[in-house]
N, C-alpha and C positions, 0 to 999 in steps of 0.2 A: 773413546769419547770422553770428552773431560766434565768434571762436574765440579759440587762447591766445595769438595776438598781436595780435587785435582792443583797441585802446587803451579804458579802461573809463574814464568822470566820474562819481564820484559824491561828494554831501557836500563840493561844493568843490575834491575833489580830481580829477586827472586823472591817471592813469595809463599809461604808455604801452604796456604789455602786462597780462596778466594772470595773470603767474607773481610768486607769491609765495616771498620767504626765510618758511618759518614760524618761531617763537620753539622753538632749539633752545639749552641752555644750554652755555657753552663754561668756566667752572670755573674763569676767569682774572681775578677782580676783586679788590682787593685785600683785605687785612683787613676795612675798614670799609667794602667794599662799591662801592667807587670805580672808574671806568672805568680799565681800562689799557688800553699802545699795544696789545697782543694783542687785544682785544675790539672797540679799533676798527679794523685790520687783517683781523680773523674777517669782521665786517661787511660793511665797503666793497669787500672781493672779491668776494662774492657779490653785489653792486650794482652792481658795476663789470662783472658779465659779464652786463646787461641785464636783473638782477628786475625787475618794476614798482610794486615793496612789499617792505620789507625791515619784518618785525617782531622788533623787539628782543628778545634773550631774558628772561624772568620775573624782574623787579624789584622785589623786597622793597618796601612802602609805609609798615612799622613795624619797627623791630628786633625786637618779639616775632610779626612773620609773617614773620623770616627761615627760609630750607630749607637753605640751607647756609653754609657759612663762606667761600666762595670763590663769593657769590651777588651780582649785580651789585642795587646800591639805587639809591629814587630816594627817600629818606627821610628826607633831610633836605637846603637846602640847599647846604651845601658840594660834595654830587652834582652840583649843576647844572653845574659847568664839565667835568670830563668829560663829564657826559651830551651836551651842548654839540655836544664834538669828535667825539662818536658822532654826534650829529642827523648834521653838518656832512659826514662825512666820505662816509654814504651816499646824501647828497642832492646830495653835488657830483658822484656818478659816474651820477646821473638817476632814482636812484629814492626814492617817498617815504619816508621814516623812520614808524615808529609806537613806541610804548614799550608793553610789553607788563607789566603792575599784579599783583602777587600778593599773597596770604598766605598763608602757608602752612597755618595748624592744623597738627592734627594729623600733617601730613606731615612737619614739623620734630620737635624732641627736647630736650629739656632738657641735654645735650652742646652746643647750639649756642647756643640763647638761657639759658640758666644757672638757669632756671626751667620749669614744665611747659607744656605749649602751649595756645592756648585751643581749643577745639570747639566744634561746635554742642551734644554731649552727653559727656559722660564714658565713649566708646568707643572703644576700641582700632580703628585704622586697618586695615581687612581686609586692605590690601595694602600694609603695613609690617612684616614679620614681627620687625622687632625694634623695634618701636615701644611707645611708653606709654600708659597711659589717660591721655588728656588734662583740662584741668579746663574743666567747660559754662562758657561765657561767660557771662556777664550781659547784661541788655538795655545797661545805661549801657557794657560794654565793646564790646557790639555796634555803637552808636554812635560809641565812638573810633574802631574801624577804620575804619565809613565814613566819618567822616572825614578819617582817613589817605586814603582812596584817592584822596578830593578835592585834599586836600595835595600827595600826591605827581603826580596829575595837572597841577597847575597847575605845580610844577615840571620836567615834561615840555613843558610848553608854554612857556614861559620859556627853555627850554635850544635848543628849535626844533626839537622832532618834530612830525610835518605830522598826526598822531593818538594816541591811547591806546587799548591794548585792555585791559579786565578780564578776568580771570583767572580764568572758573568749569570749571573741566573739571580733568583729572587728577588726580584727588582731592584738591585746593587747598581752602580754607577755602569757599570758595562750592560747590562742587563737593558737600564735605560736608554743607551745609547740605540740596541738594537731593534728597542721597540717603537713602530710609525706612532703611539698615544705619544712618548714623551719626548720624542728626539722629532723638533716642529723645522729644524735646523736646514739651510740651504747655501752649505758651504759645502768642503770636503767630507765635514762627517754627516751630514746629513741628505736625506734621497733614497737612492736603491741601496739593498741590503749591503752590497758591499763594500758602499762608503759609510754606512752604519757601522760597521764593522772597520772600519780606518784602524780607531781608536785599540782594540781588541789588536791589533798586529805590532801598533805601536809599542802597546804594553809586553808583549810578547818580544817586539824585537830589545826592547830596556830590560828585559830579565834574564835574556838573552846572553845579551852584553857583560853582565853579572857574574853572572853564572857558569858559563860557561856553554858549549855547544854537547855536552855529555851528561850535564847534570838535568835529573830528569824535572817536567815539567809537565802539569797537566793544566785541564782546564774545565773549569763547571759552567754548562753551557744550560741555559735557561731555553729548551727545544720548544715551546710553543707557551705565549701571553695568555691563551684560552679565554679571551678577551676580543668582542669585535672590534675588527680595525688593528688590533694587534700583531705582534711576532706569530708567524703561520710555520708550520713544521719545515716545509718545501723552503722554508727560507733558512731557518736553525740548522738542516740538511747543508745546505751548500757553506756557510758559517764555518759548520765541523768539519767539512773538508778542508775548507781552506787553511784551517788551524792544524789538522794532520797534515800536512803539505809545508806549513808553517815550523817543521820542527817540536810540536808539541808533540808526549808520549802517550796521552792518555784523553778520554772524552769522557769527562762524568754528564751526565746526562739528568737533566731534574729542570723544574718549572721556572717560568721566564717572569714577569710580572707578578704574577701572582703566586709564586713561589706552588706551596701545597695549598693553599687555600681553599675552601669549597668545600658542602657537604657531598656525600654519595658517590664520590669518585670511584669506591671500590679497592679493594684489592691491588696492588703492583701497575698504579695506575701510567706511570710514565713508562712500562717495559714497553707498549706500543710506539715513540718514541725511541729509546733505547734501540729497537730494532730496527727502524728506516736510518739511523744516522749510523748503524753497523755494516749497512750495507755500503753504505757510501766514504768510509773511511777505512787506513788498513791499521789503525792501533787499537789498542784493548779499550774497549766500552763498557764503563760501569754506570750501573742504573742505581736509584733508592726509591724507594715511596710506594709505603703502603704494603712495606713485605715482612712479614711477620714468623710467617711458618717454615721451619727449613725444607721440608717438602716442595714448598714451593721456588725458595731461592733456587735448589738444585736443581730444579725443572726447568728456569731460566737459564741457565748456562748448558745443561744438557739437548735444549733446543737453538741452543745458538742463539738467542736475543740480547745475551750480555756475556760480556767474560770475568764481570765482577758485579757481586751483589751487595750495596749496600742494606744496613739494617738500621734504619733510625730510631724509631720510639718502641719496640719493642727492645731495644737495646738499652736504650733510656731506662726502661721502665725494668730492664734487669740486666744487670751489667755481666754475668755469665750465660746471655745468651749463645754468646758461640761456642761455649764447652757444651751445653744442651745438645743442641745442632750438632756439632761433630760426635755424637757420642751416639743421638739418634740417628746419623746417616752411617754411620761408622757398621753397624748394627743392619742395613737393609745391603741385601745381594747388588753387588752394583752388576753390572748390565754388560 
């Protein structure tokens, strides 16, 4: 039975536990977007205290899907040689590097890109309170971003991350696509789940294209808005299928609109989640949110709900959490 130090292969890859850094952003890139010694510092400690997957944090793919001003890119590039010293520095201390693809929408602001954002539709982001109506995109703009993600993919691989993850969850532009609050839209991408989801295949088949059909590719899938009216799990379910089916290697699994937000969630709140979209896909499902104790990560994976556990803010909050961890499980009889 495997657990959270059971070494995982998949897609090429070989890992040698199965604690993951998740893509936590750290607010330290420069103006235009460029790796500093701080972000690859941030990195390669939490790699160096035995991750077996470091995911980068959320890299702008266009300057109009940047989220902040202090947002690390990977969009154009002159990014490649930082990105580079990022792959390098967390794959020298043994774990793989992945780059983690965004756009923002509506989550960004016309303060930051100097114009208004694009969206699936012309609605105000629910969970933006000081946010603008954005402007609906057009199919042909629809297009350039997938694009973009192709592009900025291929320069993740060029730079020497061992993968890419897309970026559909916390209310990010794909994210909004998938949810009925912001995507009001009555074309192709807009209606049932699965022209919601147009968008999401598009992007996948321009990374694709990039990339190549070997290099691996995941995707962070925003499994329930927890929001009425919103993205419903039985929909996020059929999503993760279609994107395992679609060539993708991996389903990171974490919050739709609303990201983590909310008080009282509890404990390892999305592993419920994590396990209905486990059932219904055949690649490795990695969970995060809300898991702190490695008693408990290992528990996750020893019951089958996940085959990787992310650790967020207790990793934040000590960047040798996984020497911890392996050192206390290392220590109990395994089974």
């Amino acid at each position: 039975m495997p657990n959270l130090l059971t070494p995982l292969s998949f897609a090429g890859l070989t890992l040698r536990n199965r604690i993951v850094m998740p893509p936590m952003w750290s607010g330290q890139a420069t103006p235009e977007g460029f790796v500093t010694d701080a972000i690859v510092d941030y990195h390669r400690r939490r790699a160096a205290a035995g991750c077996g997957l470091v995911i980068v944090e959320h890299s702008f793919v266009h300057p109009l899907g940047r989220h902040s001003a202090n947002q690390i890119g990977a969009h154009t590039g002159a990014a490649v040689h930082g990105l580079s010293r990022l792959a390098s520095a967390i794959k020298a201390e043994g774990a793989a590097a992945c780059l983690q693809l965004s756009y923002a929408g509506s989550r960004s602001s016309s303060a930051v890109l100097g114009v208004l954002p694009l969206a699936p539709s012309a609605v105000k982001h629910p969970y933006e309170p000081e946010g603008e109506v954005p402007q609906e995109a057009t199919p042909g703009q629809l297009a350039g971003i997938a694009a973009a993600f192709g592009d900025a993919a291929d320069r993740a691989r060029l730079a020497g991350f061992d993968a890419v993850e897309i970026h559909a969850a916390h209310g990010f532009l794909l994210s909004q696509f998938l949810s009925p609050l912001t995507n009001r839209r009555t074309d192709d991408y807009g209606g049932a789940v699965e022209q919601r989801a147009r968008l999401h295949r598009e992007v996948v088949a321009a990374v694709r294209a990039r990339v190549g059909a070997w290099f691996p590719v995941f995707i962070r899938l925003g499994a329930h808005d927890e929001t009425p009216g919103g993205l419903e799990l039985d929909e996020a379910c059929n999503v993760a299928a279609c994107m395992a089916e679609n060539s993708l290697n991996l389903i990171d699994v974490s919050g739709g609109l609303q990201g983590s937000r909310g008080v009282g969630k509890g404990p390892a709140y999305f592993v419920r989640y994590a396990e209905a979209i486990k059932r219904r896909v055949g690649v490795p499902v990695l969970v995060t949110g809300g898991i702190a104790e490695p008693a408990m990560a290992d528990q996750i994976i020893r019951d089958e709900q996940a085959d990787l556990v992310g650790v967020g803010r207790a990793m934040l909050n000590d960047p040798g959490w996984a020497q911890q961890a392996i050192r206390r499980l290392s220590q109990v009889p395994q089974a």
